[in-house]
C-alpha positions in Angstrom: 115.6 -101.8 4.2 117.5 -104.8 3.3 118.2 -108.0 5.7 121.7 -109.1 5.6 123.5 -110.6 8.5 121.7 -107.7 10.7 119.9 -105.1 9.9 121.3 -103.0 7.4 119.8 -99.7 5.3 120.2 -99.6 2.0 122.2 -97.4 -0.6 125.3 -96.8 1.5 127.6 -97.3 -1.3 128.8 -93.7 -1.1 129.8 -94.4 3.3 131.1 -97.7 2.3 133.5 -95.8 -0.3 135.1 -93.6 2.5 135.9 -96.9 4.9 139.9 -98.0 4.2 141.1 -101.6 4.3 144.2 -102.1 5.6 145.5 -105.7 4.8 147.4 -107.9 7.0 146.4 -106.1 10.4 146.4 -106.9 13.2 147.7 -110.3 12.1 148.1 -111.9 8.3 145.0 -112.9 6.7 142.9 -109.9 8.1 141.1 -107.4 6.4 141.0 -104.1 9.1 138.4 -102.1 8.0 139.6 -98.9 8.9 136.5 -96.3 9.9 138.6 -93.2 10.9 138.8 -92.4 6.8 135.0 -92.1 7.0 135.1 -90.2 10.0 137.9 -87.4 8.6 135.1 -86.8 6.3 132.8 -84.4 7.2 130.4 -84.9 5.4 130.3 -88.5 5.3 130.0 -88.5 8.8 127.5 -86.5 9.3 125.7 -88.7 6.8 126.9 -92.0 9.0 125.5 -90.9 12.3 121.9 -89.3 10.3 121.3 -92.5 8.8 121.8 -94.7 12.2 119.9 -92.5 13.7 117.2 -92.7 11.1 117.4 -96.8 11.9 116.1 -96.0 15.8 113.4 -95.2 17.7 114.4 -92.2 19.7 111.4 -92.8 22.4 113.1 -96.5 22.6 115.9 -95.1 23.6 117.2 -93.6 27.1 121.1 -93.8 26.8 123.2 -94.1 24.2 126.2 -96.2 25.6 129.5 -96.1 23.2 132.2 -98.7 23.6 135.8 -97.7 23.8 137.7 -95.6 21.7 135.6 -95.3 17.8 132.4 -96.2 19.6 132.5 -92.9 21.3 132.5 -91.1 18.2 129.8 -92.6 17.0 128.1 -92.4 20.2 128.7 -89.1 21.1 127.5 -88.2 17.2 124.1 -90.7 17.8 123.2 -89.0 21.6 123.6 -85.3 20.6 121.1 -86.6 17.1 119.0 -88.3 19.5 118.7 -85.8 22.1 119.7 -88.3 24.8 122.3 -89.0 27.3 125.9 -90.6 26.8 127.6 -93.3 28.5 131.2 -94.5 28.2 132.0 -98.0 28.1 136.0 -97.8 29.0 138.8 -100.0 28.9 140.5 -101.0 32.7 141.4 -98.6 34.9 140.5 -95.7 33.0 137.3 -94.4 35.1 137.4 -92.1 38.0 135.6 -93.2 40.8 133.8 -96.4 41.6 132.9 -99.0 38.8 131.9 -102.3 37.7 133.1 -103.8 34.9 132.9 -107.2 32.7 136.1 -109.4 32.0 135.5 -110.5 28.2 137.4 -112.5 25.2 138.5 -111.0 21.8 139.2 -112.2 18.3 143.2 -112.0 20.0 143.2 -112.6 23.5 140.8 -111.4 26.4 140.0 -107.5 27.6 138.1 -106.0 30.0 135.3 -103.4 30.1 133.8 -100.6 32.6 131.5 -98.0 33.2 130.9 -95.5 36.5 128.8 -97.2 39.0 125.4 -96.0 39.1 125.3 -94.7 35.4 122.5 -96.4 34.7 119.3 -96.9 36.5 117.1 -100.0 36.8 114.8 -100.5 33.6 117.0 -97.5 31.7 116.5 -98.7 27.3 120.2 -98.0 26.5 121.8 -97.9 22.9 124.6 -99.9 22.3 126.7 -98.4 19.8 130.2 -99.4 18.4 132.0 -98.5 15.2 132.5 -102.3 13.7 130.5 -105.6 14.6 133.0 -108.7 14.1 132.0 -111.8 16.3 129.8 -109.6 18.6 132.4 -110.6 21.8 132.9 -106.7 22.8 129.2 -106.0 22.3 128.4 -109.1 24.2 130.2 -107.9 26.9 129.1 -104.6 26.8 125.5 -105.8 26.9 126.2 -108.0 29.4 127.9 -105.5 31.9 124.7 -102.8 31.1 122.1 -105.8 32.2 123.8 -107.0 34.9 122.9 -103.1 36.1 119.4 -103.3 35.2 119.7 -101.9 31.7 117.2 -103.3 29.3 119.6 -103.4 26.0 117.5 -104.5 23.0 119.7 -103.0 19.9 123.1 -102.0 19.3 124.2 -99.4 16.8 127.3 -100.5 14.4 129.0 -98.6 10.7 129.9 -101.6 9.7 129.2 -105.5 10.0 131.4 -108.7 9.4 128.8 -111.0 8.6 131.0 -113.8 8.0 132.3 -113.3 11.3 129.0 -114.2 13.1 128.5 -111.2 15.6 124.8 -110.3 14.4 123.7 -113.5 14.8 125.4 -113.9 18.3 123.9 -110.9 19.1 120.0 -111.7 18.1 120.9 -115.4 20.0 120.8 -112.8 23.2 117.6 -110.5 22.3 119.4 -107.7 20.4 118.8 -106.6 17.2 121.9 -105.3 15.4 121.7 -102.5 13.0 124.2 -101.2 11.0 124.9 -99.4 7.7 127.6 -100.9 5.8 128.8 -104.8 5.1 132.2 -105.8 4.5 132.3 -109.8 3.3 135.2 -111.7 4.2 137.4 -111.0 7.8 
């Protein structure tokens, strides 16, 4: 495996080929690297979830916890691979029942993230897992709201990576090792 920003397999040229860039959104100067092309592909995205799997330790590995709306695809794809149990991260409002939730900031403004109360249980290794890592703040925050429930979160699960946008190294500054399959330079 290679080390880039985090850590990222090698020979993914034929995943990175399937990922669309849409300039100019959600604001001038930004690249939006667009993973539902990938994920229209069958085949690539079967591919996509094999290889992130391939990157983890399934006996390190109790829940697989997707953030909110692409990182439940991925996470759904990753926990039926692993064999293990999935948990939603959802935006505000969205959950039924009792939750707890983190209040975070974004790249554009600020956000807010929850999951059921009780989903996980004290000392529970749980899988972050979102589709793109840009500065790390959602990931943050969804690491954040899983420890402060007694999660131990050591790695998180992204397609791609922003180096340049520093959310692998944000991410290893809290104890969790980023792995993903695909690099985009630039924002």
């Amino acid at each position: 495996m290679a080390e880039t920003s985090s850590l990222t397999t090698t020979n993914n040229d034929d995943l990175k080929a399937l990922v669309r860039t849409i300039p100019d959104y959600p604001i001038p100067g930004i690249q939006f690297r667009d993973v539902s092309t990938l994920l229209l592909d069958g085949e690539g995205f079967r591919a996509t979830i094999d290889r992130i799997a391939a990157l983890v330790d399934p006996a390190q590995v109790d829940l697989v916890a997707g953030i909110e709306a692409r990182g439940f695809i991925v996470a759904a794809g990753l926990s039926y691979k692993l064999g293990k149990g999935k948990l939603m991260l959802r935006k505000s409002g969205k959950l039924p029942g009792a939750t707890v939730g983190i209040d975070y900031a974004l790249e554009y403004g600020t956000d807010r993230i929850e999951m059921h109360q009780g989903a996980v249980r004290p000392g529970q290794r749980v899988l972050l897992v979102d589709d793109l890592l840009a500065t790390g703040g959602t990931a943050l925050a969804g690491a954040a709201l899983l420890r402060g429930e007694g999660a131990i979160v050591d790695q998180a699960a992204f397609v791609i990576d922003l180096p340049e946008l520093g959310g692998a190294e944000r991410l290893r500054d809290v104890g969790i090792t980023p792995l993903s399959l695909i690099t985009f330079e630039g924002h």
